[in-house]
C-alpha positions in Angstrom: -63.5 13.1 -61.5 -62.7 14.4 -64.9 -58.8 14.8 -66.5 -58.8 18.9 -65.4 -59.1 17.8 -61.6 -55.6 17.1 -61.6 -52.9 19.8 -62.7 -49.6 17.6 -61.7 -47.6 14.2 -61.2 -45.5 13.7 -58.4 -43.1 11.1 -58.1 -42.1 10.0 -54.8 -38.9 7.8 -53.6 -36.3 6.8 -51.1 -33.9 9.0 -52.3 -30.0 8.4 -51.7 -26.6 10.7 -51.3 -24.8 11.6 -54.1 -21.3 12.3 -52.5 -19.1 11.2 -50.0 -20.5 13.7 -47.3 -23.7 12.7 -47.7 -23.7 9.3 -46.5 -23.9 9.6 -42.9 -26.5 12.3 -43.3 -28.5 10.4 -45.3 -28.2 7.1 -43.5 -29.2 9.4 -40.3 -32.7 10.4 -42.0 -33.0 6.7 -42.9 -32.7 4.8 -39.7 -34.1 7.8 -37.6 -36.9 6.4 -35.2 -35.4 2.9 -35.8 -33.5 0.6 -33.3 -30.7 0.0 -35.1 -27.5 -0.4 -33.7 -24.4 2.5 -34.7 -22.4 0.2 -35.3 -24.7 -1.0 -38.1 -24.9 2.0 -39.7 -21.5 2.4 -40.2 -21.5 -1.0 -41.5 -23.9 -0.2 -44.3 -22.2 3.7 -45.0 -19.2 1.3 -46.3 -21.7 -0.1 -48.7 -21.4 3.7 -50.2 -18.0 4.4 -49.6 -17.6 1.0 -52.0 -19.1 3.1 -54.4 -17.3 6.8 -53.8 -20.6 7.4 -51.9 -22.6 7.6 -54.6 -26.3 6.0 -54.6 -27.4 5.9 -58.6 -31.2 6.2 -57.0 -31.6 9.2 -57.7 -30.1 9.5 -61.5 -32.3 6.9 -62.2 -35.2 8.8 -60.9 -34.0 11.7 -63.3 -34.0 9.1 -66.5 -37.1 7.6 -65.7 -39.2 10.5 -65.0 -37.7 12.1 -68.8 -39.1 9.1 -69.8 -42.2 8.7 -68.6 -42.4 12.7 -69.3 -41.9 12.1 -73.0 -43.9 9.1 -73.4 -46.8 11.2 -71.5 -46.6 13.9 -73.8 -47.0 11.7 -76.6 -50.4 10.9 -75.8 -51.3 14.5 -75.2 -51.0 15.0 -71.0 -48.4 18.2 -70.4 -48.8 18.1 -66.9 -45.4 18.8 -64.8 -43.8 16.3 -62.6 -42.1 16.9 -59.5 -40.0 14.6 -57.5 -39.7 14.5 -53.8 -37.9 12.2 -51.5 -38.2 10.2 -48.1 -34.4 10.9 -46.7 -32.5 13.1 -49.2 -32.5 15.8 -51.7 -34.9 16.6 -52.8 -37.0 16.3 -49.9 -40.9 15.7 -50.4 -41.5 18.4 -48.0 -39.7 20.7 -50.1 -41.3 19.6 -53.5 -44.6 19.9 -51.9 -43.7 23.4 -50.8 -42.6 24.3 -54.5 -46.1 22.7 -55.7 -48.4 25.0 -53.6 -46.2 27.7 -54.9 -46.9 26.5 -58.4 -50.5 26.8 -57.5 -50.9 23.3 -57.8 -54.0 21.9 -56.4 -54.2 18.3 -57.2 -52.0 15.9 -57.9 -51.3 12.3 -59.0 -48.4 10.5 -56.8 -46.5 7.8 -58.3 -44.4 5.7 -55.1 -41.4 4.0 -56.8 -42.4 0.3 -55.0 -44.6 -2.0 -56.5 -45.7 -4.0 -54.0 -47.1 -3.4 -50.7 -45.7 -3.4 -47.2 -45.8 -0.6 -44.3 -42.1 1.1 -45.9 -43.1 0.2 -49.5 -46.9 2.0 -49.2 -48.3 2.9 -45.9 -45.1 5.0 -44.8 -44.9 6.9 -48.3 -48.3 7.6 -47.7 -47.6 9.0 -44.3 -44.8 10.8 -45.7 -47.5 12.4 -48.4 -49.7 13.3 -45.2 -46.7 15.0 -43.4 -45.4 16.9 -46.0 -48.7 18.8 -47.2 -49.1 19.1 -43.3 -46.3 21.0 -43.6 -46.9 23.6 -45.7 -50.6 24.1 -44.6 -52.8 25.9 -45.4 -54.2 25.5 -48.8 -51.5 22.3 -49.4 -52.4 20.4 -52.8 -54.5 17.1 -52.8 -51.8 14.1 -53.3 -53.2 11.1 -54.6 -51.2 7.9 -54.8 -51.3 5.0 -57.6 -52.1 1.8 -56.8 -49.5 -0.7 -56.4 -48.5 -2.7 -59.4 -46.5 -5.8 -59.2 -49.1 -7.9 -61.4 -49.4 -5.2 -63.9 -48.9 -7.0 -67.3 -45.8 -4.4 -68.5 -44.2 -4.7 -64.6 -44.2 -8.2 -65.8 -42.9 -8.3 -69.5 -40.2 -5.9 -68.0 -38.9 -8.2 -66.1 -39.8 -10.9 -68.3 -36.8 -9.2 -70.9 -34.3 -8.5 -68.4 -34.3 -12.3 -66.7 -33.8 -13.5 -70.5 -31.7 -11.0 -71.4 -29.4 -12.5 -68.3 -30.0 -16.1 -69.1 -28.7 -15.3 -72.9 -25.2 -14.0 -70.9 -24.8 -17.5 -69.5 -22.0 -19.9 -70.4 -23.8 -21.7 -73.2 -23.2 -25.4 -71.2 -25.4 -23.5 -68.0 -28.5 -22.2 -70.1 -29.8 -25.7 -70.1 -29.7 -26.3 -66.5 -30.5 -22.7 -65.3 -32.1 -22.1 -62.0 -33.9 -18.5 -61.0 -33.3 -16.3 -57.7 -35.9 -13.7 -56.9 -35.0 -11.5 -54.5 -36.5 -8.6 -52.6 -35.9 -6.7 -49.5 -36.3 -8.4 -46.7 -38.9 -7.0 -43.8 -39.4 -7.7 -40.2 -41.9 -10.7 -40.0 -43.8 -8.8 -37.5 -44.5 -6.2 -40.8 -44.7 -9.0 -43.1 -47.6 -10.7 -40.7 -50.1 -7.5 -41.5 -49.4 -6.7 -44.7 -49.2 -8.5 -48.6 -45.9 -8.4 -49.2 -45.3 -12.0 -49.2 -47.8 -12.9 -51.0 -47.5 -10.1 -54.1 -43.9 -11.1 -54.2 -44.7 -14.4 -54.5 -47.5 -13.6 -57.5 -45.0 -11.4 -59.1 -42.2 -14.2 -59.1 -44.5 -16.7 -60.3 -45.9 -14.8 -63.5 -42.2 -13.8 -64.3 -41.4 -17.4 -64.4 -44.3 -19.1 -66.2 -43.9 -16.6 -69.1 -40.4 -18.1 -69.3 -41.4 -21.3 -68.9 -39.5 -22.2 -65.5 -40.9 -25.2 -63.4 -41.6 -24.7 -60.0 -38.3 -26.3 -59.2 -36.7 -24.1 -61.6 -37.0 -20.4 -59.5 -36.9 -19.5 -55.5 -37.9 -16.6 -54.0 -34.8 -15.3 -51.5 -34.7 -12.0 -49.8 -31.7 -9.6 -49.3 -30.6 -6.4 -47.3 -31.8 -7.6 -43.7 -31.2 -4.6 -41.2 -32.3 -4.0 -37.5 -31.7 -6.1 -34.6 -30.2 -9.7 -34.6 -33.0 -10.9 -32.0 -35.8 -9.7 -34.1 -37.4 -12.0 -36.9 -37.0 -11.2 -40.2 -37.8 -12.4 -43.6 -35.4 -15.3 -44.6 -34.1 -17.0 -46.6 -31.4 -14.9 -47.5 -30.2 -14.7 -51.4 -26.1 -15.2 -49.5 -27.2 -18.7 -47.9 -29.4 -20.0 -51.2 -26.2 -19.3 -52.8 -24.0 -21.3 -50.6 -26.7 -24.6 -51.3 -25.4 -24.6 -54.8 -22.7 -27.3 -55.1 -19.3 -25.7 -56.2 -18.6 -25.9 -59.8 -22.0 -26.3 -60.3 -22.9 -26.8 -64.1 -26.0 -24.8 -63.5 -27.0 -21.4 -64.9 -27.5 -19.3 -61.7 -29.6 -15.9 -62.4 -30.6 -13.4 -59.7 -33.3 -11.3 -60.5 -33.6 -8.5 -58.0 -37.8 -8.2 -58.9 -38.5 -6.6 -55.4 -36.4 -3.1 -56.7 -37.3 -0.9 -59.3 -34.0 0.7 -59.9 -30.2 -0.4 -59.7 -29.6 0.9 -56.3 -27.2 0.4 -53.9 -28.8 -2.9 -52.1 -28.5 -4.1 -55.5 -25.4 -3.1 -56.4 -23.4 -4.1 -53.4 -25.6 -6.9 -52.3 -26.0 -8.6 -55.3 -23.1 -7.3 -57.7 -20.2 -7.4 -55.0 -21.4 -10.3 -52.5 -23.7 -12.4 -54.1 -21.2 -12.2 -57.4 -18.4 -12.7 -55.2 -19.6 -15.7 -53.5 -20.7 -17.1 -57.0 -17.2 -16.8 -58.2 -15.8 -18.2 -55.4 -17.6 -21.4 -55.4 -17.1 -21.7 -59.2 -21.1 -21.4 -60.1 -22.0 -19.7 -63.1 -24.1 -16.2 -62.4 -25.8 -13.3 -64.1 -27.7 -10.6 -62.2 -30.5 -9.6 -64.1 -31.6 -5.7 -64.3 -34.0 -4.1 -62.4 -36.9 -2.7 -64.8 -34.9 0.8 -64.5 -36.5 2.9 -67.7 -37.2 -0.5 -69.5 -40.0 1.1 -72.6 -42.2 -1.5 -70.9 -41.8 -0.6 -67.5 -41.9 3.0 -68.6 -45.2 2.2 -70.6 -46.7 1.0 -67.3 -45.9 4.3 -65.2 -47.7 6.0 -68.2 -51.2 3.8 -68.0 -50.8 4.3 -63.9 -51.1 8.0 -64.3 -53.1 7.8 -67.7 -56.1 5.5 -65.5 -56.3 7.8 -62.6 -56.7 10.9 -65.1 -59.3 9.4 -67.2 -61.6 7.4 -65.2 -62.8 4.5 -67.0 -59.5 3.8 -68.2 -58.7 0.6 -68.5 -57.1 -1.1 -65.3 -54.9 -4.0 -66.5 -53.6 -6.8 -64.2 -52.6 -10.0 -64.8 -52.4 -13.3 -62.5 -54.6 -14.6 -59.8 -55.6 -11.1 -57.7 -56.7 -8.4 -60.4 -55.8 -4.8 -59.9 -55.3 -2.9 -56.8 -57.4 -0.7 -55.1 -56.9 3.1 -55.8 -57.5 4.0 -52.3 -55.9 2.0 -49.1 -57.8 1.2 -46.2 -56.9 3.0 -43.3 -56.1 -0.1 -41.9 -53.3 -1.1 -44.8 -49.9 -2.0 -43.6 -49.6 -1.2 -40.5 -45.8 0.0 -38.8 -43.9 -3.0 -37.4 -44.5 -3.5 -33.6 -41.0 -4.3 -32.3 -39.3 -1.4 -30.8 -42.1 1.1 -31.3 -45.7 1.7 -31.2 -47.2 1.3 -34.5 -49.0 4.8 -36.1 -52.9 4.7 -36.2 
């Protein structure tokens, strides 16, 4: 394959409303298929209202894809990029309509998750599939980038933000800091068939050696639990870490929210409302670390994704224990959680 075969980028994402009116919508395309309980919803649409209703998802999609676009075009690739999302505007269905229009034929998809799971790979996949079923015939090829959460600028990202949080610390709790990684939380029975655990776990542990934290220095928690209350899920949860800590703790408490790319709502009312409220309830010292957002690292990593799937025999840089992921999943890969609903072939 030679740099010509491909003629776009398109970057794909969960997408979020951007007004009041939208939430409901929007949390409808979300949970649609999925046993989750009205009353639930509702729940999590106050999450938005908190916030005038407003996800920053998307605006953060906008800023990082003028970023990777520049830093693209500084090393010579034009292409356009197009965006599409999962549950709001714009849809990928739409986007993938405007590309055949274009005259696109093939194109590169960047997935805004690093790590794998059925709703973090597989599913945007799927999503891929559907949409170019869509608009049939003569839809373009969509090719998605591996995942990346031991790629060495994913890393240093995150490396800067965490110390960047640490340095905002009350000077007496940067001695005795402890770290919190957090990530969405998944149904164990989509945990079980897939690597989400354990490239969590890889992610969190190269963050936290090039800071030089002990093993008894960082935990990895999870956040954002949805569905049902019988079903298993992904503990423990970042809320009852938290409520370990003695109160008035002397130590430095940073959450570092490594499982999200982008300051989105999970994060913001998760983390910056309830985690930060518990904190200051219980008189413990805390900073919540950035997401890598349009970090120049993090931005420089997007750009070698796309750069090594133009120009094969790029180099493929990973760092840690596992080396770089494939280009290509197995149809196998991350399968659909089993409670509640068939999984998809």
């Amino acid at each position: 394959m030679s740099e010509l075969d491909y003629d776009a980028v398109l970057f794909v994402s969960f997408g979020g409303p951007e007004e009041h009116d939208d939430v409901i919508p929007f949390l409808e395309n979300v949970l649609r298929g999925r046993n989750v309980p009205r009353e639930r919803m509702l729940e999590v649409a106050e999450h938005y209202y908190h916030f005038d209703g407003v996800s920053p998802i998307n605006q953060q999609n906008r800023e990082l894809i003028a970023a990777v676009k520049a830093e693209l075009r500084s090393r010579g690739v034009t292409l356009p990029i197009y965006w599409g999302n999962r549950n709001w505007n714009p849809l990928l269905t739409d986007t993938v309509a405007q590309m055949k229009a274009d005259g696109v034929k093939r194109a590169i998809a960047f997935v805004t998750s690093a790590i794998s799971s059925y709703s973090g790979c597989r599913q945007y996949r799927q999503n891929i599939a559907d949409a170019c079923a869509a608009v049939e015939p003569d839809a373009p090829v969509i090719d998605k980038i591996r995942v990346f959460y031991n790629h060495p600028d994913f890393i240093a990202a995150n490396v800067d933000r965490v110390r960047n949080a640490i340095s905002q610390l009350p000077r007496e709790s940067r001695q005795n800091v402890r770290v919190y990684f957090t990530a969405h939380s998944i149904p164990v029975s989509m945990s079980d068939s897939c690597s989400y655990v354990n490239q969590l776990g890889e992610s969190c542990r190269l963050v936290a050696e090039e800071l030089g934290l002990t093993t008894d220095q960082w935990q990895l928690a999870y956040q954002s639990r949805s569905g049902r209350p019988e079903d298993p899920w992904l503990e423990p949860d970042i809320l009852d870490v938290l409520r370990e800590i003695p109160e008035n703790s002397a130590q430095g408490t940073v959450i570092v929210p490594i499982g999200f790319l982008s300051d989105h709502m999970e994060v913001l009312f998760d983390l910056d409302v309830e985690a930060a409220e518990l904190c200051q309830s219980r008189g413990i010292p805390m900073q919540r670390a950035g997401t890598v957002g349009v970090h120049p690292q993090f931005v420089d990593a997007v750009t070698k994704l796309i750069l090594e799937r133009l120009r094969p025999g790029s180099p493929r840089p990973s760092v840690g224990n596992y080396g770089p992921s494939w280009d290509t999943c197995p149809i196998n890969c991350c399968p659909a959680p089993t409670m509640g609903r068939r999984p998809k072939p």
